[in-house]
MDAnalysis code that builds the backbone (N, CA, C; Angstrom):
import MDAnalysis as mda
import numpy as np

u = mda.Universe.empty(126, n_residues=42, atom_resindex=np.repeat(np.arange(42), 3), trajectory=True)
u.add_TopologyAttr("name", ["N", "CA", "C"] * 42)
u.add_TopologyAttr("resid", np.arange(1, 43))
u.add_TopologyAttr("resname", ["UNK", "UNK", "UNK", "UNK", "UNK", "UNK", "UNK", "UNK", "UNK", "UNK", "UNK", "UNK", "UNK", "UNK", "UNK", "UNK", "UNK", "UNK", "UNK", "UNK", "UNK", "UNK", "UNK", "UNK", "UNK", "UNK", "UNK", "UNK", "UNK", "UNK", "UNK", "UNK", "UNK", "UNK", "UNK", "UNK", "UNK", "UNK", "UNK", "UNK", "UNK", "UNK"])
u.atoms.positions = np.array([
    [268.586, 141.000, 28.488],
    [268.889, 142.427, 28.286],
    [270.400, 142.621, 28.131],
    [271.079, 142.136, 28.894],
    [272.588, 142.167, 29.057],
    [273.192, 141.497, 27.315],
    [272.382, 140.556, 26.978],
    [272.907, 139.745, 25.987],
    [272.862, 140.760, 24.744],
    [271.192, 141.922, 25.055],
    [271.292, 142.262, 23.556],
    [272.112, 143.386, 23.484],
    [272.305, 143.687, 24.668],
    [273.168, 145.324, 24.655],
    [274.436, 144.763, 24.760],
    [275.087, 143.652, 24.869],
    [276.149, 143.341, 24.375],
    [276.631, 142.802, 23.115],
    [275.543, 142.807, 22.680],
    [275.233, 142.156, 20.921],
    [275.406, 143.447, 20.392],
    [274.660, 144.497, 20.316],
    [274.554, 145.525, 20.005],
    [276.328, 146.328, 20.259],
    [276.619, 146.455, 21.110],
    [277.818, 146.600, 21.463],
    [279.374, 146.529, 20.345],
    [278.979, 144.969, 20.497],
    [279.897, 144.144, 19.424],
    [279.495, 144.605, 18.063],
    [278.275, 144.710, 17.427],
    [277.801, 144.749, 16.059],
    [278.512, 146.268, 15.631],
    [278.423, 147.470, 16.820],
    [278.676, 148.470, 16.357],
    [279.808, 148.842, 16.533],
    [280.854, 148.075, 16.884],
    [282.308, 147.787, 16.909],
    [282.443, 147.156, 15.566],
    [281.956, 146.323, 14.977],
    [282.612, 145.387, 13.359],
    [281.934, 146.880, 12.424],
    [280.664, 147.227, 12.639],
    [280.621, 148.272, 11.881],
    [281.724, 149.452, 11.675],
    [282.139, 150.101, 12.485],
    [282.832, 150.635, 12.738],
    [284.348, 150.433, 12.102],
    [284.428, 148.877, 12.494],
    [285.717, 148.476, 11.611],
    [285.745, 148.845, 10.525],
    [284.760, 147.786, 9.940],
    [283.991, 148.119, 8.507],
    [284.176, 149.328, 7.779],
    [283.348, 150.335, 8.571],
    [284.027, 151.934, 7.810],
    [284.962, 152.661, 7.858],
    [285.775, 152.213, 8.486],
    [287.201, 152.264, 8.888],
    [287.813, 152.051, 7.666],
    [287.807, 150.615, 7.092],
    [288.703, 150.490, 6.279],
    [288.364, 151.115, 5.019],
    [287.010, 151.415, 4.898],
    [286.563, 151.537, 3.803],
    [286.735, 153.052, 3.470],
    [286.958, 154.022, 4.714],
    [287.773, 155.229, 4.666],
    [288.844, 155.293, 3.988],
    [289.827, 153.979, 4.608],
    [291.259, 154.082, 4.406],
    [291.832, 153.436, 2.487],
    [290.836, 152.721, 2.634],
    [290.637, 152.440, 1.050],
    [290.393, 153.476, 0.018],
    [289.365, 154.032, 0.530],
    [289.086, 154.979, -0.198],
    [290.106, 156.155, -0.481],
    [290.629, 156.856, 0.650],
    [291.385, 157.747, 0.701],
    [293.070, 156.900, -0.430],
    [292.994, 156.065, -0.004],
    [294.463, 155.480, -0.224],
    [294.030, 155.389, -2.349],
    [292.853, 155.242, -2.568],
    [292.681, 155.317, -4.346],
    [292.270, 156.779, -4.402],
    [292.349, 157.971, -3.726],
    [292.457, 159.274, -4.294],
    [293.543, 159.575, -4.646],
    [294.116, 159.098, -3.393],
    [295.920, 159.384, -3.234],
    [296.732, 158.679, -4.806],
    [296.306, 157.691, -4.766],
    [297.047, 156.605, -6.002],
    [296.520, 157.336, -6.806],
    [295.518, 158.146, -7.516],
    [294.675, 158.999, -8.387],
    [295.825, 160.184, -9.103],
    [295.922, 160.564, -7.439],
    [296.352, 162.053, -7.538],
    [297.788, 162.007, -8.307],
    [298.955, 161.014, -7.510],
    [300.116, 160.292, -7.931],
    [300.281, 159.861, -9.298],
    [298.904, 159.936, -10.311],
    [298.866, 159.301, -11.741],
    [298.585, 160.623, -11.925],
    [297.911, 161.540, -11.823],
    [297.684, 163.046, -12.368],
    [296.599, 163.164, -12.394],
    [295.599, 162.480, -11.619],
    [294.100, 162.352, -12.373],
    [293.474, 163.028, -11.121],
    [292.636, 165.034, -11.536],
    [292.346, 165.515, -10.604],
    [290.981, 165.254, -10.092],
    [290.346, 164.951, -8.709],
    [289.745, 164.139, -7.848],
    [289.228, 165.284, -7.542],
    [289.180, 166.743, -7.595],
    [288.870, 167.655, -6.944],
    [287.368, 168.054, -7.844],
    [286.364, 168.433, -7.090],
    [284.951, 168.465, -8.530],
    [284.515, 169.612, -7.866],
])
């Protein structure tokens, strides 16, 4: 029990990473978008 709720634990910590960056990615090619003139707004 201890093992899977610490499995679980960990998994939803790398997830987390995971969408983390994929926020910061994302946001960071609107930004580079916006900086070329290209409007992002719909």
């Amino acid at each position: 029990m201890s093992y899977k709720s610490r499995y679980h634990c960990q998994s939803d910590i790398e997830i987390q990473k995971v969408y983390k960056n994929a926020v910061q990615a994302y946001e960071a090619t609107i930004r580079k978008l916006d900086e070329l003139g290209i409007s992002t707004v719909q």
